[in-house]
C-alpha positions in Angstrom: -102.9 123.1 42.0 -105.3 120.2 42.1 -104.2 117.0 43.4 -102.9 114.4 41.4 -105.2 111.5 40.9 -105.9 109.0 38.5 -107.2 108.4 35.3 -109.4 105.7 34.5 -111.0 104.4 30.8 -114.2 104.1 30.3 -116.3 101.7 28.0 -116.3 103.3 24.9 -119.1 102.1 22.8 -121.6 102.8 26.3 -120.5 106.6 26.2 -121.3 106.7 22.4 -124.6 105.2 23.1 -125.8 107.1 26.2 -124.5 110.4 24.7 -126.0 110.1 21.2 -129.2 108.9 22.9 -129.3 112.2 25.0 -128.2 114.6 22.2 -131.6 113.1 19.7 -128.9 114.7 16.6 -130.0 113.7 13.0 -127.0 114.2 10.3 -129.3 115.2 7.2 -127.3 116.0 4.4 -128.3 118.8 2.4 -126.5 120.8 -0.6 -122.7 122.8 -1.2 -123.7 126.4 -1.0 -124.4 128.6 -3.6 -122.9 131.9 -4.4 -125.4 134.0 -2.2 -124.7 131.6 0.4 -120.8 132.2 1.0 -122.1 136.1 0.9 -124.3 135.2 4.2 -121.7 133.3 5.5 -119.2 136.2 5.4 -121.8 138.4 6.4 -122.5 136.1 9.7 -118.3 135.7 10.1 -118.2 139.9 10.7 -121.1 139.7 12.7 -119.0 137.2 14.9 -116.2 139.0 14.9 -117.7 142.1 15.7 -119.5 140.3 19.1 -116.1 139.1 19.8 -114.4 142.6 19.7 -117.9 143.8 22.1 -116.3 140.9 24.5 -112.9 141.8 24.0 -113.6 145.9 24.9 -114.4 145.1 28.3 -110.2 144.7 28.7 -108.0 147.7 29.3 -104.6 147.7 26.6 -101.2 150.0 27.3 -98.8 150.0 24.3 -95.1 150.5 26.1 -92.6 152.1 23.3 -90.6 154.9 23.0 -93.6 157.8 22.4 -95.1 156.4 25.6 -91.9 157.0 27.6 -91.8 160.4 26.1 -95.3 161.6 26.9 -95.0 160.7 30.3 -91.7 162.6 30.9 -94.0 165.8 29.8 -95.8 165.5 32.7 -93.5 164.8 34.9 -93.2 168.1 37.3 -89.2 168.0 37.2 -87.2 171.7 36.5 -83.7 172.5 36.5 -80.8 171.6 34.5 -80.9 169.1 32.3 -84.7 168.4 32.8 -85.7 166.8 29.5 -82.7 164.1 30.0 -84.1 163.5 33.8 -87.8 163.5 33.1 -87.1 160.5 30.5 -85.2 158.4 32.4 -87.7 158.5 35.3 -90.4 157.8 33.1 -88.5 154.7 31.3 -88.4 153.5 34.9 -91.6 153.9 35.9 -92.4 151.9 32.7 -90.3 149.7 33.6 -91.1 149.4 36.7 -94.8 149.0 35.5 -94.3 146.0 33.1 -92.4 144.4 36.3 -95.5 144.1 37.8 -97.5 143.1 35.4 -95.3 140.1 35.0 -95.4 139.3 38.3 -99.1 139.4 38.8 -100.0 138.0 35.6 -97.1 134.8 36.9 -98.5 134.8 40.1 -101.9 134.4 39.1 -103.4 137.9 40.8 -104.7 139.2 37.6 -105.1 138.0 34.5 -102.9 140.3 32.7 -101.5 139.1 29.0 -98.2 140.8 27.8 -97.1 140.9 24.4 -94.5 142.7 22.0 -95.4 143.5 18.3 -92.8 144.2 16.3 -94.5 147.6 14.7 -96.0 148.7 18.0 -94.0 148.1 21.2 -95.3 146.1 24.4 -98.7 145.6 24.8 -99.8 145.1 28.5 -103.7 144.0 28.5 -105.3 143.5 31.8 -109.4 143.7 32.9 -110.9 146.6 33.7 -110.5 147.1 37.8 -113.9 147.4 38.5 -115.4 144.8 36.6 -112.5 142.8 37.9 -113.2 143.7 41.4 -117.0 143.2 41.1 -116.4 139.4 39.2 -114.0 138.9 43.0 -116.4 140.0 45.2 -119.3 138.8 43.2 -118.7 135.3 41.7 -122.3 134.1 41.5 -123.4 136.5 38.9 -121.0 136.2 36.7 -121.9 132.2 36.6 -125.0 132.8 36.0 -123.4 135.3 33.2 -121.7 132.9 31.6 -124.6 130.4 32.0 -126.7 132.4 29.7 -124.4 133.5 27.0 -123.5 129.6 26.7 -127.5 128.9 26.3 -127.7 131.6 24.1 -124.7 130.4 22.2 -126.4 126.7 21.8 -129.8 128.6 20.9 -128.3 130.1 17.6 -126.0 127.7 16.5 -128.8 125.4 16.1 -131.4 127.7 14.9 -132.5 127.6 11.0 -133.2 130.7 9.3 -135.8 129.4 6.9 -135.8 126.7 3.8 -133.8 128.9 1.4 -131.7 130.6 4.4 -127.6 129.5 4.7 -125.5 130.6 7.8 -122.2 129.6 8.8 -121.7 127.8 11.9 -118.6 128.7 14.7 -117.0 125.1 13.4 -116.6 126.4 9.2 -119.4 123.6 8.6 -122.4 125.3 6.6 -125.7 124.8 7.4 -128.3 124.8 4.6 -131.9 125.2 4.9 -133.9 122.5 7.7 -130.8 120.3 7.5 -126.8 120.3 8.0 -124.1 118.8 6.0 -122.5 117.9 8.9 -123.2 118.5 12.8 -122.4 121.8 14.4 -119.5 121.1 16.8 -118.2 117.8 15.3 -114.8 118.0 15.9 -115.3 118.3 20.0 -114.7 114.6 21.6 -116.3 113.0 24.7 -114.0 112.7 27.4 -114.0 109.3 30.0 -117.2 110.4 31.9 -115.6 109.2 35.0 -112.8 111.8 35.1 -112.5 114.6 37.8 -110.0 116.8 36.4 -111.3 118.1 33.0 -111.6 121.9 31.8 -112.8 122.9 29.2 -111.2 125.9 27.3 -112.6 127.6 24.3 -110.9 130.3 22.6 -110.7 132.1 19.2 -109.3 128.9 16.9 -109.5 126.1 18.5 -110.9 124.5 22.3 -109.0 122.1 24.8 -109.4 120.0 27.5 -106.9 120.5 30.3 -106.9 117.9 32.9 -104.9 119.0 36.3 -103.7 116.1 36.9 -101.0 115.6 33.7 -100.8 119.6 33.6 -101.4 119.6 29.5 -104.6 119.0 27.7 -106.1 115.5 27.4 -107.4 117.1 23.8 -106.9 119.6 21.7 -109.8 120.4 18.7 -110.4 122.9 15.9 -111.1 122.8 11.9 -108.6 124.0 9.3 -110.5 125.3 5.5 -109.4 127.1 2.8 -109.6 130.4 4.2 -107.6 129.5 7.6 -104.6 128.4 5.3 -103.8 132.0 4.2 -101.3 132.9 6.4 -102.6 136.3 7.8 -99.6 136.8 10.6 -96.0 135.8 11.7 -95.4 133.4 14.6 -95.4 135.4 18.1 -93.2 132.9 20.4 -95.1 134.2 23.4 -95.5 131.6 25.9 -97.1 132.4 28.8 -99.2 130.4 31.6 -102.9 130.6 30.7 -104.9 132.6 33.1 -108.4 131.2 32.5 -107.5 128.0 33.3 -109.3 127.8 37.0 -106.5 125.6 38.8 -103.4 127.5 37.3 -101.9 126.1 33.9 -98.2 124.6 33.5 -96.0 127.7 33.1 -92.7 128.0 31.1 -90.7 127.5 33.9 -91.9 124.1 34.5 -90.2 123.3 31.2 -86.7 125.2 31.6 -83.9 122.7 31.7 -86.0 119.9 31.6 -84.8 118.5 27.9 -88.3 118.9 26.4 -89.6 121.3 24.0 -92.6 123.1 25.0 -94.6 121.1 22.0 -97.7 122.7 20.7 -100.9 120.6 20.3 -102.7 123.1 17.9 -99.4 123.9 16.0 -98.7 127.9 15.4 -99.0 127.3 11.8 -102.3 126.4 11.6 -103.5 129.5 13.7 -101.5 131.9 11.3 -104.8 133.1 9.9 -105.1 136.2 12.8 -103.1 137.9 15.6 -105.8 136.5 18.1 -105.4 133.0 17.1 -101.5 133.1 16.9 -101.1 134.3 19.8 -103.9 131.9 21.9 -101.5 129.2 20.6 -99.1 130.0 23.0 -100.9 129.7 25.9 -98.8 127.1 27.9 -102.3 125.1 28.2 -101.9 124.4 24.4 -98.5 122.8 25.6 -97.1 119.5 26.0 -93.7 118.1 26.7 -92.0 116.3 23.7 -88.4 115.4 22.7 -87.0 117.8 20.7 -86.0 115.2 18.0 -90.0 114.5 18.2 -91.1 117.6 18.0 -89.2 119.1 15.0 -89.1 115.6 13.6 -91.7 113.7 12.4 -94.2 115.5 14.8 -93.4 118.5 12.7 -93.7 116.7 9.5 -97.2 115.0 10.2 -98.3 118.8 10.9 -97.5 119.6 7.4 -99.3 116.5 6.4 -102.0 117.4 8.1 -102.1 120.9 6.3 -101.7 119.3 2.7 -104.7 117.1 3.7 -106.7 120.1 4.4 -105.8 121.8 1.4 -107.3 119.1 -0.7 -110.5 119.3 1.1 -113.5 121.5 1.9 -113.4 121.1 5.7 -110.9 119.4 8.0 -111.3 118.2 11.6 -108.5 117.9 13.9 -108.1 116.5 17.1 -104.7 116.1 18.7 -103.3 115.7 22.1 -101.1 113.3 24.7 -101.9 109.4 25.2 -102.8 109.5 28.4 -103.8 105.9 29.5 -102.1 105.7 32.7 -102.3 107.7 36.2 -100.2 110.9 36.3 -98.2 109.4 38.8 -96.4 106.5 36.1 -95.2 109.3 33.6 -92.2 111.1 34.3 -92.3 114.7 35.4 -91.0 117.8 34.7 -91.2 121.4 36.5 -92.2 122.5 39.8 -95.9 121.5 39.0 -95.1 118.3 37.5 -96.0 118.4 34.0 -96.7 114.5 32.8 -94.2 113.3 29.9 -96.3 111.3 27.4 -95.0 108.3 25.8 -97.3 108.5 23.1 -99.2 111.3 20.8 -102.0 110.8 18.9 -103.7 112.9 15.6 -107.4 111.9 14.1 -108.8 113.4 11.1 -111.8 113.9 9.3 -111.5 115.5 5.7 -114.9 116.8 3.9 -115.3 117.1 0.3 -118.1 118.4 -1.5 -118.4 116.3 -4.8 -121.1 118.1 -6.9 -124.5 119.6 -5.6 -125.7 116.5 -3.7 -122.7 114.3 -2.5 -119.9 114.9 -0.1 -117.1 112.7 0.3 -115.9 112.1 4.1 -112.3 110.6 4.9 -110.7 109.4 8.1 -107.2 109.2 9.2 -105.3 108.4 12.6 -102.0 108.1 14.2 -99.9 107.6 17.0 -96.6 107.9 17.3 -93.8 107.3 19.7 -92.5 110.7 22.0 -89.1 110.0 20.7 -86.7 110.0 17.7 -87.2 108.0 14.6 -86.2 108.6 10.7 -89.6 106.8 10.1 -92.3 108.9 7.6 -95.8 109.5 9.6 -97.3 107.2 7.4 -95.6 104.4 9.1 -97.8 105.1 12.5 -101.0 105.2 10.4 -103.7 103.6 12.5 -107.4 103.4 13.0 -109.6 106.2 15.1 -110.7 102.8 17.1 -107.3 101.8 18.2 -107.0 106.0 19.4 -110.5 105.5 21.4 -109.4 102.3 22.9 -105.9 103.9 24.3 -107.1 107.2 25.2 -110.9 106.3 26.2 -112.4 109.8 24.3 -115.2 109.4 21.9 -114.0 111.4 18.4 -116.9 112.5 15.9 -119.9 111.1 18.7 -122.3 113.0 16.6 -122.1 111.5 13.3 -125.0 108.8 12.2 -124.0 105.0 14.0 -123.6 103.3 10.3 -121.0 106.1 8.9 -119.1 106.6 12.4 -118.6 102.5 12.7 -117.4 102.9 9.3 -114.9 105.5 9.6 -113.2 104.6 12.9 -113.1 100.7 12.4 -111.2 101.2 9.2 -113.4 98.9 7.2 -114.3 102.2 5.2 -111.9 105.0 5.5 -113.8 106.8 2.9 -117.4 107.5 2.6 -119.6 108.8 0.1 -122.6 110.6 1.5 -125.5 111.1 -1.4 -128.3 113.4 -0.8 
């Protein structure tokens, strides 16, 4: 683990300026696709998926149940008396025996082996393949460069236009259409205080976070909820586990065993019901923070549900969640082994998209924080403006919107915006 260090703010209103300055991002406003162009879109979403299972092939899987246990026994050289009886329990221990180790160097860090039981299937071990494993050990620099490319590759076609009348949909839901986007690709992703040492970021298949070593939970967590994501596709999986891309070692359940705190989910299991992948990436302990229990199945769980009715009003919905962190790690109280910060204070901003008609679009922002502890009070009561967030937490939310409309939004002068074509 890292060491501890400390956090400090950083002028707000510079970062927005230097950072938009760099990024030379127009939001044009175009059009509400057509017909046709939700066909594309779904058309590019299998195309994305089908990348993702390319990616995905490259790990090994082992389903443990009971027709496992009995074709190994058959090959198990064992005669006498009562060899069908012997042969099975030998293989059940070797299986056993097997998923012991996986644990322990999935827990330990070795390998980054995930373990996972479906109800229909049995235990599903999956691990890398051992000599790509073994090469990415031995060779580290080429797999950076690796990953180097496929992130400028991934830049190069999320900003590329396929022609005046072409629509495709972007990896954040928002559609682009023609030479010009409704709204900027990547929106709901903050700034983080440029003068912190501990950030990491993680992307995976529904939302990304920002882990900072230091407070052992992520500084933010961000993803988009439409229509589509609220069909609940899958049953919550309760499989928390350390995260084992996270380079310095994530918080681990452990840390949270007898410590009084719920392991509290920044991007809540409900909204990544929409697929196995994202439901279970939700429990990844790096998606964790530690909250009171009368917090976290209080009003914590009730401004979730808010936040889901909000999005089921609306085209597109950007979320950003995570811990108040606005002192050094060292001033919170700790929990576990590896000293997971307690924050004092959560924090949820919002931005709901509406297409009104062919040519205007409606754009609403919300923001709260709210006390880690018990209260009978309704969300509503913590309502606040995406200002006072920036101001405690020292992120930039929704950087790459146009100066006028993002001054607007945050300062609360004009929660809702109409944006006419």
């Amino acid at each position: 683990m890292a060491k501890k260090g400390d956090h400090k703010k950083e002028d707000v209103n510079k970062t927005k300026a230097s950072n938009k300055k760099e990024a030379g991002i127009k939001t044009d406003k175009s059009k509400k696709p057509d017909h046709d162009t939700k066909k594309k879109q779904t058309d590019s979403k299998q195309t994305d998926k089908k990348q993702s299972g390319d990616e995905q092939s490259a790990r090994k899987k082992i389903i443990i149940n009971s027709q496992t246990v009995s074709d190994l026994s058959e090959h198990l050289p064992i005669k006498g008396k009562h060899k069908i009886g012997k042969r099975l329990l030998i293989a059940f221990i070797i299986l056993i025996c097997l998923c012991g180790l996986a644990f322990g160097l999935s827990k330990a860090g070795i390998i980054p082996i995930t373990i996972t039981y479906l109800e229909d299937q049995g235990l599903l071990i999956e691990f890398p393949d051992p000599a790509e494993f073994y090469r990415q050990k031995t060779h580290p620099e080429e797999y950076a460069q690796t990953d180097l490319q496929k992130e400028d590759s991934t830049a190069q076609g999320s900003s590329a236009v396929q022609g005046s009348s072409a629509t495709a949909q972007t990896e954040s839901g928002v559609t682009e259409t023609g030479n010009t986007l409704l709204l900027p690709d990547g929106l709901e992703i903050p700034l983080c205080p440029t003068d912190s040492h501990d950030h990491e970021r993680r992307v995976l298949s529904g939302f990304t976070l920002c882990y900072r070593e230091d407070y052992e939970q992520p500084e933010w967590v961000a993803y988009t909820i439409t229509p589509e994501k609220l069909v609940k596709e899958t049953e919550r999986a309760n499989n928390f586990r350390a995260d084992p891309q996270i380079s310095t070692g994530s918080a681990t359940p452990d840390d949270y065993k007898a410590s009084g705190y719920d392991r509290g989910h920044l991007a809540p299991a409900a909204d990544m019901a929409y697929s196995d992948a994202t439901m279970r990436e939700s429990f990844y302990m790096s998606n964790m923070s530690p909250q009171e229990p009368s917090f976290n199945r209080g009003i914590w769980n009730n401004l979730e549900n808010d936040v889901r009715a909000i999005a089921a009003g609306c085209d597109c919905l950007y979320v950003i969640t995570g811990p108040v962190l606005e002192k050094p790690a060292s001033k919170y109280a700790h929990i576990g082994t590896n000293e997971v910060s307690v924050p004092e204070y959560y924090y949820k901003v919002l931005l709901a998209v509406t297409y009104e008609g062919t040519q205007r679009e409606s754009v609403t922002s919300y923001a709260y924080i709210v006390p880690n502890g018990k209260t009978d009070e309704n969300p509503s009561k913590f309502i606040c403006t995406i200002d006072d967030v920036e101001k405690r937490t020292g992120i930039d939310f929704f950087s790459l919107l146009e100066d006028g409309l993002e001054n607007e939004l945050e300062a609360g002068t004009k929660p809702t915006a109409e944006i006419i074509n």
